[in-house]
N, C-alpha and C positions, 0 to 999 in steps of 0.2 A: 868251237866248230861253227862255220859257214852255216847255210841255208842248205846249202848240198850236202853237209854231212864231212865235207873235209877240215881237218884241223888248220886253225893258224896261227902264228906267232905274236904273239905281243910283247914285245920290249919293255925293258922294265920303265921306261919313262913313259909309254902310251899307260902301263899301269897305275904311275904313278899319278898322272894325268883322271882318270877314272877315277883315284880314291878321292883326288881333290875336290873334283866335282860333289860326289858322294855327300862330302862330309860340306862342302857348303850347302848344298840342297837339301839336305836333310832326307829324309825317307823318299826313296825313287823307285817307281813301278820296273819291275823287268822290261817292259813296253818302253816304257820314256827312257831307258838308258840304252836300249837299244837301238832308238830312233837317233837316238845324243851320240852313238860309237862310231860314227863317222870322222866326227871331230874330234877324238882322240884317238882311234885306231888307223894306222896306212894300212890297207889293203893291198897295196902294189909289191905284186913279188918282187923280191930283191935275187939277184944274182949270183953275189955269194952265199944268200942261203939256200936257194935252189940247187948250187952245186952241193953244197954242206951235204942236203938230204939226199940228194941222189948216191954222195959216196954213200953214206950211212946205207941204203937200199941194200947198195952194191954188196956192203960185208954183211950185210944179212943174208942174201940168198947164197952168198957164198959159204957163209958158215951154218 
C-alpha cells in the first residue's frame, strides 16, 4: 500500500530487485528501505494494467 492507503503492484523483478538489495545490506530498517523503494519500485501506472483492474471492477459489481 501507498501513503494513501491504495494498493500497488510490484513485478516480480522490482521484487527481486528489493531481496537483492536486502541480502547485500544485511539487516535494513523499514525506514531505509523505504526511502531505497524508489529505485526498485515504478510507480507509474501502466495501461494495461489499469485496464486489467478496471475489467476485474467491472465483474465484480456485476456479479
Amino acid at each position: 500500500m501507498d501513503d494513501r492507503g491504495k494498493y500497488i503492484y510490484i513485478s516480480l523483478e522490482e521484487m527481486r530487485a528489493v531481496a537483492d538489495y536486502i541480502r547485500r545490506e544485511g539487516r535494513v530498517s523499514i525506514s531505509h528501505l523505504a526511502s531505497k523503494s524508489n529505485q526498485f519500485i515504478d510507480l507509474e501506472p501502466k495501461v494495461e494494467l489499469v485496464e486489467d483492474i478496471g475489467s476485474i471492477e467491472e465483474e465484480t459489481v456485476v456479479a
